[in-house]
C-alpha positions in Angstrom: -9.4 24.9 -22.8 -6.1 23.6 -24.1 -5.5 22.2 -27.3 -3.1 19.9 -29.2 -1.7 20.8 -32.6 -0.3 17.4 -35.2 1.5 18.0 -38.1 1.4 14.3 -39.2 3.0 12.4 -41.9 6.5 11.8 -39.6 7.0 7.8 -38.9 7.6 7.3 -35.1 11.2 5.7 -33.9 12.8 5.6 -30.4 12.3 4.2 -27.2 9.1 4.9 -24.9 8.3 4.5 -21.1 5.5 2.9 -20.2 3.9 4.6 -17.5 1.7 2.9 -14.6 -1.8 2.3 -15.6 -4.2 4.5 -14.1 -6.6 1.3 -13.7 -4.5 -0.3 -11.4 -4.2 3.1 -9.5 -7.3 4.3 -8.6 -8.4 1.7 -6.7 -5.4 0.9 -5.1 -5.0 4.2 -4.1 -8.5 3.7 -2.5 -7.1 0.4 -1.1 -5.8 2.8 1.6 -8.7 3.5 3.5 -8.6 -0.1 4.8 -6.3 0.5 6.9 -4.7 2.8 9.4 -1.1 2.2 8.3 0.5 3.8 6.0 -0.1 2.3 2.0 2.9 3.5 -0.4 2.5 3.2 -4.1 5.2 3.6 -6.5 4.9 4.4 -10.8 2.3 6.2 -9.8 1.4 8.5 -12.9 0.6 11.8 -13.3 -2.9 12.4 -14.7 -5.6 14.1 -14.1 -7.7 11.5 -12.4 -5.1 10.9 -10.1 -5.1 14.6 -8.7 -9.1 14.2 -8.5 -9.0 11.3 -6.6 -6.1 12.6 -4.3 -8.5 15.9 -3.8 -11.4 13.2 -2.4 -9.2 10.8 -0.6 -8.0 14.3 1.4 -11.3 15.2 1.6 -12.2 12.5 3.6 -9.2 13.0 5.7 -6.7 10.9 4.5 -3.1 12.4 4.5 -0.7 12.1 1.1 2.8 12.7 0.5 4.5 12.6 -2.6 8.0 11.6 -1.8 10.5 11.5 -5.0 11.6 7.2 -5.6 14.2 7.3 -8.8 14.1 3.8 -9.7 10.2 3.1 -9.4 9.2 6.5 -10.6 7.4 9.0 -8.7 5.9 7.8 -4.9 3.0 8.5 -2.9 2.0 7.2 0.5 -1.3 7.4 1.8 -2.2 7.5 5.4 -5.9 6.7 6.7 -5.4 6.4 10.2 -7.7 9.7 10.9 -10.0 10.0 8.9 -12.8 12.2 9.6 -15.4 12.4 7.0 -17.2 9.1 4.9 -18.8 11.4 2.7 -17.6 11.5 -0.7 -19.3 14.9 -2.6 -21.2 15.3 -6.2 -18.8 18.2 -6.6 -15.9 15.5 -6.6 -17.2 12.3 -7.5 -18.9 13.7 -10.4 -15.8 13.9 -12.6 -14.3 10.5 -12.3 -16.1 7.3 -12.4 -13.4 5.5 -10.1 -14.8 7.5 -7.0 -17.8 5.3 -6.4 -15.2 2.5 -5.3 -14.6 4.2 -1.5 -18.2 3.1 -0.9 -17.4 -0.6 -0.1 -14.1 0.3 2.1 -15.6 3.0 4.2 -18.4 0.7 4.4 -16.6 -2.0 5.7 -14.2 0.0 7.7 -16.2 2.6 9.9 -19.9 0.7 9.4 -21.0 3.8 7.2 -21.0 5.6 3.9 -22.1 8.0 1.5 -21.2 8.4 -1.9 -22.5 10.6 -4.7 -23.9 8.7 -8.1 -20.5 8.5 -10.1 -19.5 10.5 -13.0 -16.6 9.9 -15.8 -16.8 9.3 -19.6 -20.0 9.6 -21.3 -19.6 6.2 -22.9 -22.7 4.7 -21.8 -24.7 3.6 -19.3 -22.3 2.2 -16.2 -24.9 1.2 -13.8 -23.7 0.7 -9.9 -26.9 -1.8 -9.1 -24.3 -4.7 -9.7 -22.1 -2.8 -6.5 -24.8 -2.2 -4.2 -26.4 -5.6 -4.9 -23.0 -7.4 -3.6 -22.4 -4.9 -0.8 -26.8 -5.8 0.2 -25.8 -9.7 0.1 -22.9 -8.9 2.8 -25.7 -7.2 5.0 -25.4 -3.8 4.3 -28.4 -1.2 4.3 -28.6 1.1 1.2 -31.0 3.7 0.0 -30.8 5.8 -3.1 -31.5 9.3 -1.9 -30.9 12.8 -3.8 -28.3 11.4 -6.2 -26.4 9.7 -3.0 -26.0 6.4 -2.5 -26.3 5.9 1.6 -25.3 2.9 3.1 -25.1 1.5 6.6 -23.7 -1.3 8.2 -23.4 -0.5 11.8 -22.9 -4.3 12.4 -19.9 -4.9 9.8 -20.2 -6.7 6.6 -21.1 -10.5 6.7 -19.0 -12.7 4.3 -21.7 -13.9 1.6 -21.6 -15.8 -1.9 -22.4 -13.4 -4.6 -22.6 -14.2 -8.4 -21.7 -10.7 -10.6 -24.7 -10.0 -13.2 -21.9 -9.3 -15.4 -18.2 -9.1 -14.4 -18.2 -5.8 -13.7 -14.3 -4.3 -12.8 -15.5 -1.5 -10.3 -18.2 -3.4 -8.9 -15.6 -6.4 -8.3 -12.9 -3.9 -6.9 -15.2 -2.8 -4.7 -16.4 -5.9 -3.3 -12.9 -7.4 -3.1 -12.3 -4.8 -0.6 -15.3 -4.7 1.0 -14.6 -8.5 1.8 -11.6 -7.9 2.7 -12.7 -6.5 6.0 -16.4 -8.5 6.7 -16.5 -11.4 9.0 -16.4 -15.2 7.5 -16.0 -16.1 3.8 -16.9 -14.3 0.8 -17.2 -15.7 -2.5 -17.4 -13.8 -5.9 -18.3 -15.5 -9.0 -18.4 -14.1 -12.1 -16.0 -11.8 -11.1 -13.7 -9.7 -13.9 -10.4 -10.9 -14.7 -8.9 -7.9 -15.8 -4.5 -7.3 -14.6 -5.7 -4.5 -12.9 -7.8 -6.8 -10.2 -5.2 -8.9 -10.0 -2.7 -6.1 -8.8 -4.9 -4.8 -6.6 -5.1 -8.5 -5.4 -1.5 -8.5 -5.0 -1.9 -5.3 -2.7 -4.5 -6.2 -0.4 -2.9 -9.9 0.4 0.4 -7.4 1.0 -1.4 -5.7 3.7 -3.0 -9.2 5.5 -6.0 -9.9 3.3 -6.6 -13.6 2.7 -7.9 -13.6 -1.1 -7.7 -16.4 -3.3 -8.5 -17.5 -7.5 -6.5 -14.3 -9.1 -6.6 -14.3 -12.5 -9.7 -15.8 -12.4 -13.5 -15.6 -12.3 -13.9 -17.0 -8.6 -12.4 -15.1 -6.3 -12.4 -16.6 -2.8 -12.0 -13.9 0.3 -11.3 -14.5 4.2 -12.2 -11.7 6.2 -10.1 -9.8 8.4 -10.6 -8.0 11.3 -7.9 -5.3 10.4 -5.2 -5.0 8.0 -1.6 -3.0 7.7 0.4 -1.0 5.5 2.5 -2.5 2.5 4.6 -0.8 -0.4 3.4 -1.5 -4.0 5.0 -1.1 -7.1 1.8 0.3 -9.6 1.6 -2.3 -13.3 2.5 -0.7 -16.1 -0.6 0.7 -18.4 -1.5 -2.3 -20.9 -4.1 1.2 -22.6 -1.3 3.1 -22.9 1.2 0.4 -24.4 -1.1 -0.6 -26.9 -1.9 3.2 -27.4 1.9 3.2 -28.5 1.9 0.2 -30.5 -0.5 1.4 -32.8 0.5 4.8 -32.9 4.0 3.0 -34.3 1.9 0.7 -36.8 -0.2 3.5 -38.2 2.8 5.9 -39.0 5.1 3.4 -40.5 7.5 3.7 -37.4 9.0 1.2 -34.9 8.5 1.8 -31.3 10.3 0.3 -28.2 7.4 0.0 -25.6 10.0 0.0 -21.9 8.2 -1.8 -19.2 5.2 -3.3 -21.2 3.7 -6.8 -21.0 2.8 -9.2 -23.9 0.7 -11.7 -21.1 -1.5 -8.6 -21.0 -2.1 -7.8 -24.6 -2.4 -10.7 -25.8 -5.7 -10.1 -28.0 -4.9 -6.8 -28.8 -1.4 -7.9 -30.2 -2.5 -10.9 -32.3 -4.9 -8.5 -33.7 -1.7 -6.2 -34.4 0.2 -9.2 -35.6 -2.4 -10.4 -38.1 -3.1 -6.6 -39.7 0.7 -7.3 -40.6 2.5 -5.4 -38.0 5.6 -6.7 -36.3 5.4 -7.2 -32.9 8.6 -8.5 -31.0 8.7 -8.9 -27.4 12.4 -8.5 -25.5 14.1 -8.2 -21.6 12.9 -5.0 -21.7 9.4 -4.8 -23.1 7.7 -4.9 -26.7 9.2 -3.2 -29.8 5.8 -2.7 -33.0 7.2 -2.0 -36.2 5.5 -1.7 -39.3 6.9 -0.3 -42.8 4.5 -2.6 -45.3 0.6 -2.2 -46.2 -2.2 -2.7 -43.5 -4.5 -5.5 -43.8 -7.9 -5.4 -42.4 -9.0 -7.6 -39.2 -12.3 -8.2 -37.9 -12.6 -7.1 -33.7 -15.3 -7.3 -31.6 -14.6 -5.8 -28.1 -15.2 -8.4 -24.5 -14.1 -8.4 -21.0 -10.7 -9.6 -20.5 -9.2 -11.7 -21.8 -11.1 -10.4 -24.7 -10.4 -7.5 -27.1 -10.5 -4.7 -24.8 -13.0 -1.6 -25.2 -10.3 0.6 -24.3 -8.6 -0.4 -27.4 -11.2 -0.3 -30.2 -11.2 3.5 -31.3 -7.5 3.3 -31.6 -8.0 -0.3 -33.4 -10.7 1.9 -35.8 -8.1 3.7 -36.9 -5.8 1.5 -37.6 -8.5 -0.9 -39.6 -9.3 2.8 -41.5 -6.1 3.3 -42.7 -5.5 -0.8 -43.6 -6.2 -2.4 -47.1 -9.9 -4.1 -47.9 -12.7 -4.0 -45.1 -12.9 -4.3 -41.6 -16.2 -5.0 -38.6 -15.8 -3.4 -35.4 -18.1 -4.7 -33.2 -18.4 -2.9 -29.5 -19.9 -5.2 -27.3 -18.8 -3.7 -23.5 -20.3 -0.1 -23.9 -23.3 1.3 -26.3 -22.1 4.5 -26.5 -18.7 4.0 -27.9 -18.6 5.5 -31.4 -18.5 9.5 -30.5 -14.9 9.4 -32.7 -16.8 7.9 -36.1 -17.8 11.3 -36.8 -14.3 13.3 -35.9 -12.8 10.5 -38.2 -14.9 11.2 -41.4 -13.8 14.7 -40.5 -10.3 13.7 -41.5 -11.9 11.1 -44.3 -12.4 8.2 -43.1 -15.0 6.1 -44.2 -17.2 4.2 -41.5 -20.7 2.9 -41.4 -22.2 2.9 -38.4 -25.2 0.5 -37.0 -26.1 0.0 -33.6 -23.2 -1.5 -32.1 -21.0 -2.5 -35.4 -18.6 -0.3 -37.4 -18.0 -0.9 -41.0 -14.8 0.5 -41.6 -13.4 0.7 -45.5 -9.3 1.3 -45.3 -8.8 4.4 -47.4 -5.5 5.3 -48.5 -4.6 8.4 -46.6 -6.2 10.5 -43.7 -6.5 14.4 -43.7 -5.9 16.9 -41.0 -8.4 18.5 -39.8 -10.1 20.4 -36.4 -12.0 17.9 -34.5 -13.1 17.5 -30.9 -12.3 15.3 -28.6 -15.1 13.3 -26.7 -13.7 11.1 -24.1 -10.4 9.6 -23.0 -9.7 7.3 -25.7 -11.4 8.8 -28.7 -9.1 11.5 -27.6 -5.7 9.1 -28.2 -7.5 8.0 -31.0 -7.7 11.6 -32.5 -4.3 12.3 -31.7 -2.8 9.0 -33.2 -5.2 10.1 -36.6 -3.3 13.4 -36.5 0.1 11.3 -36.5 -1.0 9.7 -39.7 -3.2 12.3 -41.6 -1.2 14.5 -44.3 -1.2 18.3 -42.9 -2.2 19.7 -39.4 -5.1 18.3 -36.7 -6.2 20.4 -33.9 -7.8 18.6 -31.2 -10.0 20.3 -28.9 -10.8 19.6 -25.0 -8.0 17.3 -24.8 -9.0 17.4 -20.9 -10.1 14.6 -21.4 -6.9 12.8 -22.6 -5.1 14.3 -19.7 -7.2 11.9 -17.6 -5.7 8.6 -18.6 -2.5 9.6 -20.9 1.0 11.3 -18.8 3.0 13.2 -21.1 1.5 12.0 -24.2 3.2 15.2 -26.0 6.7 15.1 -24.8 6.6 11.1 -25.3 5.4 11.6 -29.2 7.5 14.4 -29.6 10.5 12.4 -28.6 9.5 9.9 -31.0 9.9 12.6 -33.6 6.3 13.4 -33.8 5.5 17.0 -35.0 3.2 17.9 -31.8 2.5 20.6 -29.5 -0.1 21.7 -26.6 -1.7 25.0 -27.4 -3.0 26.4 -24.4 -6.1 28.7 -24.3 
């Protein structure tokens, strides 16, 4: 397994691009297999969980091509007019968490489906019952068998009224497009809120869905009995740009963050802003400087338009290296913490109980070898290794290839001191 070596201690300065988020994507790549026209997708980025979900998606028959578009970064258009398979495999869905959303459009498509219990991030307990309790209200016949899920609707999918146990992102993405194709109204309450549903909105009224209440927790779906093709332009990563942003903060630096959004890092900036941090937003983006003392802010992680999970192990770090005392509180996921012990490796100092992080700012960090655990304790590792005096090796940094495009050659042009060592 490949490796990435830090020599930290250099402050970060330049411009960055902001790549387009994987979250937005996944599912719209999945978006695809409403339809039998062609679906193109622009910014798409090039990660790891991109390549597994194109492996599936081909799997079930759907053709991609990858042609080159300069000004919207790289393309990829997606054909589902054949497909010949609605069987999506353990050996495929196993590795990405995102896979269990083709359940609800080959479902609603072709009357039929079955999908493989989902994998992804060991962060907890992501339970689909919210997903198959939706897709049941629509009509649809599901049993659990042999670590499939197996559902049938040989009728179509009824429109229903469905209120989320809790608002769920994948089990609202894939009722969204579930309803997109059922007969008569659906209505989802409770539903997430998160930019990454409302592209994926965006997308599906593009191709002749009727869907109504973005941006908020109702969402309001007319059925239709087919829909078409459309070209998308992917959102920029929100993860990613505040990834940046506190990789500038941390190192003393000041970062130009191309292409990101303040409307959709709103918490996560304030909480930037108020640890002392400069955060400016211009025509083209952000730019996060920060050349004075830390100061410690309190976080406690929600669903958007809360503090966002994906955030806090980057935030941790940035509250260990800050003056006085800081709680991080992680609310979303119960198994979010794996980087607490890597971190004490490098000497910082955080008390851990149940869900809340004590963390005491210390005044520098030390490299060390640690390990990373999932996708962002693994940006959080590598943004320690930016800050901690001497060299970090991280190991299995497959996992940060999942969610982060060219996180080397972007730090490195920032004047980071970083390299991938490969096994």
């Amino acid at each position: 397994m490949d490796s990435i070596r830090i020599r930290g201690g250099r402050p970060l300065h330049g411009d960055v691009e902001i790549s387009g988020a994987k979250n937005a994507a996944l599912p719209l790549m999945i978006a695809a297999l409403l339809t039998s026209e062609p679906v193109t997708l622009s910014r798409v980025p090039a990660l790891a969980d991109i390549a597994t979900l194109s492996k599936l998606l081909s799997e079930l028959g759907v053709t991609l091509t990858t042609p080159e578009n300069g000004n919207n970064g790289r393309s990829l258009t997606l054909n589902a007019a054949n497909v010949t398979s609605t069987v999506a495999p353990y050996e495929l869905v196993r590795r990405m968490r995102a896979s269990v959303l083709v359940l609800g459009p080959l479902l609603a498509r072709f009357g039929e489906a079955t999908v493989s219990l989902p994998g992804g991030c060991a962060i907890g307990t992501r339970p689909v019952d919210i997903h198959l309790a939706g897709l049941e209200r629509m009509g649809a016949r599901i049993a659990l068998e042999d670590g499939y899920i197996r559902a049938e609707a040989p009728g179509g999918l009824n429109g229903a009224e469905y209120h989320l146990a809790a608002p769920s992102v994948g089990a609202t993405e894939n009722l969204l497009m579930a309803a997109a194709l059922a007969e008569g109204e659906t209505v989802l309450h409770n539903a997430a809120r998160e930019p990454e549903i409302t592209d994926l909105i965006h997308c599906l009224n593009a191709m002749g869905a009727v869907i109504e209440g973005a941006d908020s927790d109702c969402l309001r779906i007319t059925g239709q009995a087919k829909l078409g093709g459309t070209e998308h332009q992917i959102m920029v990563d929100r993860i990613e740009a505040g990834t940046y942003a506190i990789a500038a903060a941390i190192t003393g630096g000041s970062v130009a963050l191309l292409g990101a959004r303040a409307a959709h890092l709103e918490t996560p900036l304030e909480c930037l802003r108020q640890a002392g941090v400069l955060v400016e937003e211009t025509a083209q983006g952000l730019t996060v400087s920060a050349n004075g003392q830390l100061k410690s802010v309190d976080v406690t992680t929600h669903p958007y338009p809360g503090f966002p999970t994906d955030l806090q192990a980057q935030t941790m770090l940035l509250m260990a290296l800050a003056e006085g005392s800081a709680l991080i509180s992680e609310t979303v996921f119960e198994n979010r913490f794996m980087h607490v012990p890597e971190l004490a490796r490098m000497g910082a100092d955080i008390t851990l109980h149940g869900g809340n992080a004590l963390v005491r700012g210390v005044s520098a960090l030390r490299g060390a070898p640690v390990m990373a655990t999932d996708l962002r304790a693994s940006s959080c590792l590598v943004l320690a290794g930016l800050a901690a005096e001497g060299e970090t090796l991280i190991s299995r940094v497959y996992h940060l290839d999942r969610g982060y495009e060219r996180i080397e050659e972007k730090l490195a042009a920032l004047g980071a001191d970083i390299e991938r060592v490969e096994s």
